[in-house]
N, C-alpha and C positions, 0 to 999 in steps of 0.2 A: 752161477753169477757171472755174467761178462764181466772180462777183464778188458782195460785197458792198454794194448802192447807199448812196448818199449819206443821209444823213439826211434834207437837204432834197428829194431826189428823189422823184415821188409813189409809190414802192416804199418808199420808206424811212420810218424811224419817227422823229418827231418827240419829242426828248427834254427840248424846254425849255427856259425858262435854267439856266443850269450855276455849280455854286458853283468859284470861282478859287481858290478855297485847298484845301487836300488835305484839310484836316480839315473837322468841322462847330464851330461856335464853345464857349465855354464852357457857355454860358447854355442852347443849347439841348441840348449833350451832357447837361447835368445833369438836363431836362424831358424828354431820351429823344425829341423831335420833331425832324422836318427841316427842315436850317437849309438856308432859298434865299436866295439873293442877287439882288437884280435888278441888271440892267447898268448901269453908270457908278456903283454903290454897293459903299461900301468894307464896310455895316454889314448884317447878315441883313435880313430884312424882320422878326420875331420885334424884336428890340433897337434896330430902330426906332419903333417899336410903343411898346415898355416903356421910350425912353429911355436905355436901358443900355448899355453900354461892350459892343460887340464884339469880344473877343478871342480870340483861337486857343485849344483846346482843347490844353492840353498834360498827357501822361500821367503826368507825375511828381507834378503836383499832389495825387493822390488819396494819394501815398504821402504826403507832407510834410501833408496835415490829416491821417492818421492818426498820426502821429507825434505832432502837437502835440497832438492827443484822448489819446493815451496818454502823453505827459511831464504834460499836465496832470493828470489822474486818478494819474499815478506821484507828483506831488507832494505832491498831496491826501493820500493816502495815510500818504507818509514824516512828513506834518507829523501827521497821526494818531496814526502809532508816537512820533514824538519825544515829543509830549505825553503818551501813556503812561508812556513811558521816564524819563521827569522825575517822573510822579506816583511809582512806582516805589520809585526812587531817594529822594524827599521823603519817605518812606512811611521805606525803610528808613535814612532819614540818612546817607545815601549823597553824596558826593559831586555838584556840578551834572553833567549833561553835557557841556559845554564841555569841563570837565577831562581827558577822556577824549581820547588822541591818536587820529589816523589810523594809528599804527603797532599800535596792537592791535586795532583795527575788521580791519585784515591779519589780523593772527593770526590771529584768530576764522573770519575769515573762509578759512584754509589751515585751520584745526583741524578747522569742516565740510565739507569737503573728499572728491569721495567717495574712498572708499579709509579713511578714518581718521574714528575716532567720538570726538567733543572730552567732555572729560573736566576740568573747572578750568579750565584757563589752558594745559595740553599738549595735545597730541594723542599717542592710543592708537592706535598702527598694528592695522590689519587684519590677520586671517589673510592670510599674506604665501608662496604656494608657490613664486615665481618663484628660478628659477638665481642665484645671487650672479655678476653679472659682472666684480665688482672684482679688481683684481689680487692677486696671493695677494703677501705682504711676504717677507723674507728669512727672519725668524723664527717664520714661522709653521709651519714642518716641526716637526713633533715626535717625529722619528727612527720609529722600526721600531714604537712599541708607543704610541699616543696615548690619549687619554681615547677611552672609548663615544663619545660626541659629536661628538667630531674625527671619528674615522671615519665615523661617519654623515654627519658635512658633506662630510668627504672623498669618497663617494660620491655626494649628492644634491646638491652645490652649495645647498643652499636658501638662501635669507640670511637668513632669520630662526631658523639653528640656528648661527651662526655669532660665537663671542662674539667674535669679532677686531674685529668693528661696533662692539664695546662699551666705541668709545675716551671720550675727554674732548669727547664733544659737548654743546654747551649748548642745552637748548631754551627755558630760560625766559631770557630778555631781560633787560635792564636796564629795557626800558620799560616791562618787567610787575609790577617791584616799586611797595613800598610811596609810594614818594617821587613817582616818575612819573605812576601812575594817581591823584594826590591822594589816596590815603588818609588819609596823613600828611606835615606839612608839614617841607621840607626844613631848616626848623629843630632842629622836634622831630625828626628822625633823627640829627641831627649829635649832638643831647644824648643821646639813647639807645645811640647807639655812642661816646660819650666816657666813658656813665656804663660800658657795658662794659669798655672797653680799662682803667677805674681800679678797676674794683670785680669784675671775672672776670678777664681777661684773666692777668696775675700768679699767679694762685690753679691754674689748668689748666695747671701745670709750665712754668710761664714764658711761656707764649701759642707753645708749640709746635703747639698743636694749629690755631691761627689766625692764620696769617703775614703778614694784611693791618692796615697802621696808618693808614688812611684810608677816609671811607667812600666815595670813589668808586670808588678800590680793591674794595670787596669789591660795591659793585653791581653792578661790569660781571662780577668775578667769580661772581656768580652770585644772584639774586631769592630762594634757597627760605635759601640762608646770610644773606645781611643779612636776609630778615624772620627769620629763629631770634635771630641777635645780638638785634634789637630786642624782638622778643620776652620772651627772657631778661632784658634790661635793664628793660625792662618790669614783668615781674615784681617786681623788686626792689625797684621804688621805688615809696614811701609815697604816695597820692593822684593815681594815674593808673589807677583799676579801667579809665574808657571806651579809654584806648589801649591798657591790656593787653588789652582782649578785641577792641580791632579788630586787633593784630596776630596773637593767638593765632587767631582765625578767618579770615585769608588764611596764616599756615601752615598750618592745616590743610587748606586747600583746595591749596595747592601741593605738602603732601605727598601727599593722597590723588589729584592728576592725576597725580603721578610715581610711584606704586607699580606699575604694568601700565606704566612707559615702559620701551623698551630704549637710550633714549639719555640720558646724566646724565654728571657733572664728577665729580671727585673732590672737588672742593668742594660738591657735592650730598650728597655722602656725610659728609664733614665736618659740615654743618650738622644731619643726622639725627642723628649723633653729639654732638653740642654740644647739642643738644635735649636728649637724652634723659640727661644728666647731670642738668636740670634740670626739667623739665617732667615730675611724676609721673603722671599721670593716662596718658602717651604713652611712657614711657620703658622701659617692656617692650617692644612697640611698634617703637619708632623699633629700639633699639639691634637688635632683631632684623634689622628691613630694611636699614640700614647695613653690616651684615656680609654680606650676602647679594650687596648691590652691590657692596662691596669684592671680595666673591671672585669676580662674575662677570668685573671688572673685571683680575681674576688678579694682585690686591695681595697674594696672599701667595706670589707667587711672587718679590717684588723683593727680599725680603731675598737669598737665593743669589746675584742679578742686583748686589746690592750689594756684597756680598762677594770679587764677582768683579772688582769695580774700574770700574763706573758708578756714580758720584757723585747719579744726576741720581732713582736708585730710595731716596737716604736718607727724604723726604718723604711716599713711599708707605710705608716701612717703619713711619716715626713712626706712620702716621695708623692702621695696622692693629696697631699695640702700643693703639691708647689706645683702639679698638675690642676691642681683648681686657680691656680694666680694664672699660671699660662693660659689655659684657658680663657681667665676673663683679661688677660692683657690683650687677646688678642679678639676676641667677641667684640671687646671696647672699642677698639681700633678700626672694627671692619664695619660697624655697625649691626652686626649678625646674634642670632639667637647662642647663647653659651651652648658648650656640649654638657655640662656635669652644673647640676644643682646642689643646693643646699643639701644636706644629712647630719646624721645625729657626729660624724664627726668637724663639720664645719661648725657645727653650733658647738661643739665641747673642746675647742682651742686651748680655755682653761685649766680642762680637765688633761689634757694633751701636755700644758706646761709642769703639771705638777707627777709628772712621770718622772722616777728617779735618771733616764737617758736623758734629760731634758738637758739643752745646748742653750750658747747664749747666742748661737742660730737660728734656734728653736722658735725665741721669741720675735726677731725679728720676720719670719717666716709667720709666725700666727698674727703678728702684726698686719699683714698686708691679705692675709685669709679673713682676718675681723675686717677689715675697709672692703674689700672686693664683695665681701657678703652685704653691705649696704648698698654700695652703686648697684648692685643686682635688685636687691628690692626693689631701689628704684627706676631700674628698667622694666623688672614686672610690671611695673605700678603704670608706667610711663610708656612702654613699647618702643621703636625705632626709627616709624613711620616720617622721612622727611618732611610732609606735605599736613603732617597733624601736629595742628597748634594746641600748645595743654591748653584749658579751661582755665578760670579765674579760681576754680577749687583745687583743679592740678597743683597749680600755682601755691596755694594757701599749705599743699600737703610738701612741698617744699622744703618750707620752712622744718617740718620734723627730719626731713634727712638732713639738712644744714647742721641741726642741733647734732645730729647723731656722728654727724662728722666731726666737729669740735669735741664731742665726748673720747672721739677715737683717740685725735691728737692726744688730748691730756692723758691721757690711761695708757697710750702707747710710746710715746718721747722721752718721760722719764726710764722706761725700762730698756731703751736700746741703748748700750752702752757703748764706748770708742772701742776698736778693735785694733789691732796693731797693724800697720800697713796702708788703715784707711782711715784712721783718725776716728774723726765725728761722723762719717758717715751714715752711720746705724741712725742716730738720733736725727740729724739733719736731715736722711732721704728720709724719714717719718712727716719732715715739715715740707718737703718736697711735696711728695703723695698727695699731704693734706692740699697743698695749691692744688695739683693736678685734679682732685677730687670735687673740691671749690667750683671748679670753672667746670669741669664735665659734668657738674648734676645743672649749676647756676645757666647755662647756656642753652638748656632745656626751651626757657624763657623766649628764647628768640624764634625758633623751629616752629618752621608753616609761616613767620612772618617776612613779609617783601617789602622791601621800599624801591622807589618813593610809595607813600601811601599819606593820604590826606589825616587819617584815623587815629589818635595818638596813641601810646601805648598807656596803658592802665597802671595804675600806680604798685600795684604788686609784680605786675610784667614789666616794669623800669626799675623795680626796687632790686628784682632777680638780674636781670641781664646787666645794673652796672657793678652786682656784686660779681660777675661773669669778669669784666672788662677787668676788675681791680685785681679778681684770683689769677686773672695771665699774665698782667703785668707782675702778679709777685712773683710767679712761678720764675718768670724768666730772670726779675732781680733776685733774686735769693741766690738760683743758679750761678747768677755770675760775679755774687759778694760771695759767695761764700765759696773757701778753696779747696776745701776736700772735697765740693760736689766738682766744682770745675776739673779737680785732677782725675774723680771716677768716671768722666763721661768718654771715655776712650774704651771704656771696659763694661758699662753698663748695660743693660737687653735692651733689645732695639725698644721695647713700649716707650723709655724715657725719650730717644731722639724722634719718637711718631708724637708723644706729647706736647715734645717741645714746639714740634713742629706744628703741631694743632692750635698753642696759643700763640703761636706767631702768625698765622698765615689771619688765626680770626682776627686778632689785632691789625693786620694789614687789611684786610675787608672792612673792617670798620674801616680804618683811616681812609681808605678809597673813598668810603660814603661820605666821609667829611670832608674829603680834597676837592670833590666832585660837585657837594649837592650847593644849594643857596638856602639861607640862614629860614626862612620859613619852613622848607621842608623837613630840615633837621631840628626844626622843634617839635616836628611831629615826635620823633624816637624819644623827645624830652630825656637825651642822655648826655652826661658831661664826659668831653673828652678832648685829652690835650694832643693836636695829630703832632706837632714836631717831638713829644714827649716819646710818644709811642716810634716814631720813627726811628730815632736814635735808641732808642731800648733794643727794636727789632735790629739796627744793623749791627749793634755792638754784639745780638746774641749771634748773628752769622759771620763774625767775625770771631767771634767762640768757637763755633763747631768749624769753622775752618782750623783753627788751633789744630782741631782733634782731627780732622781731616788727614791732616800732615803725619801723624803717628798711628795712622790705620792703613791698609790695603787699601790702593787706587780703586780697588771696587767698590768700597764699604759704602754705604747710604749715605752717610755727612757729605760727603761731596757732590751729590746732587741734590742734597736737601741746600746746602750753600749758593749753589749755582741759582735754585729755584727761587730762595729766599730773597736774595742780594736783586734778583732780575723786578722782582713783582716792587720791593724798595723801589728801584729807577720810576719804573712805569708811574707809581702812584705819585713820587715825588715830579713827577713829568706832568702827570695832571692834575698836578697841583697848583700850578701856573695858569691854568684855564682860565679864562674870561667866565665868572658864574655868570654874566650877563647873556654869553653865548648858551650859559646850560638852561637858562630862564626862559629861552627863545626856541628851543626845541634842538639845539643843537648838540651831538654829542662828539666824544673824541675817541679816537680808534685805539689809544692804545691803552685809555681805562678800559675801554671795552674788552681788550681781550685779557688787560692784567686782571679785571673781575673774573673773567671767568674761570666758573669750577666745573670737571668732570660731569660731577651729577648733576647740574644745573641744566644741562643741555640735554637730560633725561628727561627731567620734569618742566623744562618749560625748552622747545625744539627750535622755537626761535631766535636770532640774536639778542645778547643781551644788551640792547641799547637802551641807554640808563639816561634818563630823559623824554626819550619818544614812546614811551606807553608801555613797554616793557618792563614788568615788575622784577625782582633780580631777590634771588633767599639772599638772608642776611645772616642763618645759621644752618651748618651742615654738618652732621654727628659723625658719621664715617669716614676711616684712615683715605681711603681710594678718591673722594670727592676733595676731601682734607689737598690732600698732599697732590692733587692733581694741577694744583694754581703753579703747583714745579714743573709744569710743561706745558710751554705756551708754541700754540701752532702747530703740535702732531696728531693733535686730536685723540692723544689717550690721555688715559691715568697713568698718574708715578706707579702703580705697581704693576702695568702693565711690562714696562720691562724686564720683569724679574719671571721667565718662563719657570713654569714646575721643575725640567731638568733641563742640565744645560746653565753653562755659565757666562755666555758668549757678550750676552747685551748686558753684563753689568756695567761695563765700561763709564767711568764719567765722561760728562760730553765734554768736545774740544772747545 
């Protein structure tokens, strides 16, 4: 076997001195040359050389200088953004950074997230195809015959078709409201939910609709409900415009992350609810989405579930009754088809009263559930159609919602009792309603009819429309005899100031027509009516909501309902001085012409309305937007044209 000779041997190869460590040292691994070491030396000959510290080349090293090259450049960086982040912030009057927790840097940081596109302050799940592996509950069989949907989930498991998911999950935090992220300070919160609990709370059938009397209470229950309270509170009060638009613009960013969410509270719902009593510009809006999450959440299924002897579905019952009043406060108002019909819990109110939870909120709450469910009939009955005049049968069917309405009062007056704080109001806004109700069915009468018109009106169609005249006129005296109504109109939901405003503006239309017309024409309408009665009625009631004006927010709607009201008074009382012999002649006067005009008037009929020369002019208009548009003369919009979806900028009353 060949051997290998010795190094030293003269076959062998002579290889040097030999470096005693395994590695080569640091200094020269970094110059890339051969580290030698001469014998009896601990240090290369290289680092003797240079002086330098000989030490072992260790491999970790390269990673740990990369690290600290990249924590220092990652620093550099973050201090870049932070100083951004503060210019920002500086910029929009925002809050320091400091203010801002760790716990929603988290959020933000789950909300971009992949799987989920951040949206506000939520997160918007993804198209979601995966199997629901969750266990199915006991009540979730829905015997032999289910919704479309069920079976379809029944089949594909998918979990995003599945509304069982669509329990009382909270996504928005406590740390996400107003108080937490600094918006606003934990003072000013306490005064804006103290100024609720004394100035709404009472007025929305006893504060059934919002069961929390503290506000940590309602933070932890839910960020998108305390910012609406504050909000609202907000609103109300005189010389706080900067906090009402910081909170009206984080509601609306909480409600526009929560419209595409599949998960929310039932106090989420609540607070879209409470909103939209009050916040006009949003309250078609809200009251829509509200019901939509009620029913995904299958709250109208709890009445049955209550009936059947769980106590724990009274809560949800309330809360989808006062979603049915929203709703038709606001269907009424806009002239629009309701979102939420009749069911067996709208028809069993009674059975709803005799629940051992039952409040003496309860009943003024089913109170106004039993009236909104006859004006509804008779919109079935009737439809909304400007331009269609009821029948002489329409007319005769009248008569049975009138009756049904006087049945309502007497059945529901005596049982709303005074409450403490608001007196008589309970009983009193029952005889309220009943005006309001009066004149919104009784006015029917007049829709699709124009004058001048040679045609007179028919003795059922003159019997309806002066029982119209007389229900706006009480509406408005009752409001301003009686002083618990007068001291709750500062705190009541907008429907009462769109009401008011309904039988003021129609009263002012009439009175136009009789400032204006000469004594044959107005025998056509064969209707009695006194104009300086009605005059002085209507200024004394803007002279009211200016009261209230003064102890709300300069944004609030009384203040341009005042301006509007008080202007269209001038004009009519200004043509009311006309020569009838000029109007006999074919002449007309400009500034009846533009105080008559209404929004949707210039819909349906595109030409001026010159009232005199051939131009026939509605003498009834069912809708808030056509209603409330005689409150702006020469912009060529409707009053609720200023009220953008988001955005607070044009609430301003005018100068």
């Amino acid at each position: 076997m060949l051997q290998r000779p010795p190094s030293d041997s003269p076959g062998g190869r002579n290889r040097g001195p030999r470096l005693s460590r395994a590695r080569a040292c640091a200094e020269c691994k970094r110059h890339k040359i051969k580290c030698e070491v001469r014998r009896g030396e601990s240090s290369c000959n290289r680092c003797l050389r240079s002086g330098t510290e000989c030490a072992p080349y260790d491999p970790s090293q390269r990673i740990l200088d990369e690290h600290a090259a990249w924590k220092a450049e990652a620093t550099a960086h973050i201090s870049q953004l932070q100083a951004a982040v503060r210019s920002l912030l500086q910029h929009d009057r925002l809050p320091d950074l400091s203010s801002f927790t760790a716990a929603a840097a988290t959020t933000s940081r789950a909300n971009s997230a992949p799987g989920a596109v951040s949206a506000g302050s939520a997160a918007i799940e993804a198209i979601d195809m995966r199997r629901d592996a969750s266990p199915e509950r006991p009540n979730d069989d829905p015997g032999l015959v289910p919704a479309p949907m069920g079976s379809l989930y029944e089949l594909t498991k998918v979990a995003n078709l599945r509304d069982a998911t669509l329990t009382s999950l909270q996504t928005i935090s406590v740390e996400e409201d107003l108080i937490s992220r600094g918006v606003i300070s934990a003072a000013e919160g306490q005064h804006l939910f103290a100024l609720y609990l004394e100035n709404h709370h009472p007025l929305l059938w006893g504060g059934v609709l919002f069961p929390y009397r503290t506000l940590d209470a309602v933070r932890q229950a839910s960020a998108l409900l305390s910012t609406a309270v504050m909000t609202v509170a907000a609103l109300h009060t005189p010389g706080r415009t900067e906090t009402l638009q910081t909170c009206y613009d984080a509601f609306v960013a909480l409600v526009t992350s929560s419209c595409l969410s599949r998960r929310y509270s039932i106090d989420d719902v609540r607070a879209l609810c409470l909103a939209a009593f009050y916040l006009p510009n949003l309250s078609w809006r809200l009251s829509g989405q509200a019901v939509r999450m009620a029913a995904e959440m299958n709250m109208h299924q709890s009445f049955q579930k209550l009936i059947d002897g769980d106590p724990s579905h009274h809560e949800r019952v309330r809360l989808w009754y006062a979603l049915y009043v929203c709703d038709r406060h606001f269907s009424i108002a806009y002239g629009r088809p309701s979102a939420m019909y009749g069911d067996t819990a709208i028809d069993g109110v009674e059975s709803f009263l005799r629940s051992p939870s039952a409040e003496a909120g309860d009943v003024r709450l089913s109170a106004q559930v039993a009236l909104f469910k006859i004006l509804t009939e008779a919109y079935l009955e009737h439809g909304s159609d400007q331009n269609q005049a009821l029948s002489e049968h329409d007319l005769d069917g009248l008569r049975t919602f009138n009756i049904s309405i006087e049945q309502w009062r007497l059945l529901w007056q005596p049982r709303s009792l005074d409450s403490v704080g608001i007196g008589s109001y309970p009983s009193k806004g029952v005889v309220m309603y009943y005006h309001f109700a009066r004149f919104q069915l009784n006015s029917l009468a007049l829709r699709g009819i124009r004058w001048p018109s040679a045609e007179p009106l028919s003795p059922n169609r003159r019997e309806a429309a002066m029982t119209a005249i007389a229900a706006a006129m009480n509406t408005l005296m009752y409001i301003l005899e009686e002083n618990d109504l007068r001291r709750a109109l500062n705190g009541v939901p907008l429907f009462t100031h769109a009401m008011v405003t309904f039988c003021a503006t129609f009263l002012l239309k009439m009175a136009a027509i009789w400032a204006f017309g000469s004594d044959d024409r107005l025998q056509g309408l064969g209707l009695g009516f006194n104009l300086d009665g009605v005059l002085h009625l209507t200024r004394r009631s803007a002279d009211l909501l200016s009261e209230v004006a003064e102890k709300v927010s300069e944004k609030h709607l009384t203040r341009l309902i005042v301006a509007g009201i008080r202007e269209m008074i001038r004009r009519v009382t200004v043509s009311n001085r006309v020569d009838t012999s000029r109007v006999a002649a074919g002449e007309h006067h400009e500034s009846l012409r533009s105080g008559i005009h209404m929004g949707a008037d210039a819909a349906i009929d595109p030409a001026p309305n010159q009232i005199g020369n051939g131009t026939h002019e509605m003498i009834y208009n069912m809708d808030l937007d056509s209603l409330v548009g005689l409150l702006e003369y020469g912009s060529g919009e409707t009053f609720l044209s200023q009220f953008p979806a988001v955005g607070f900028e044009s609430w301003a009353a005018p100068t």
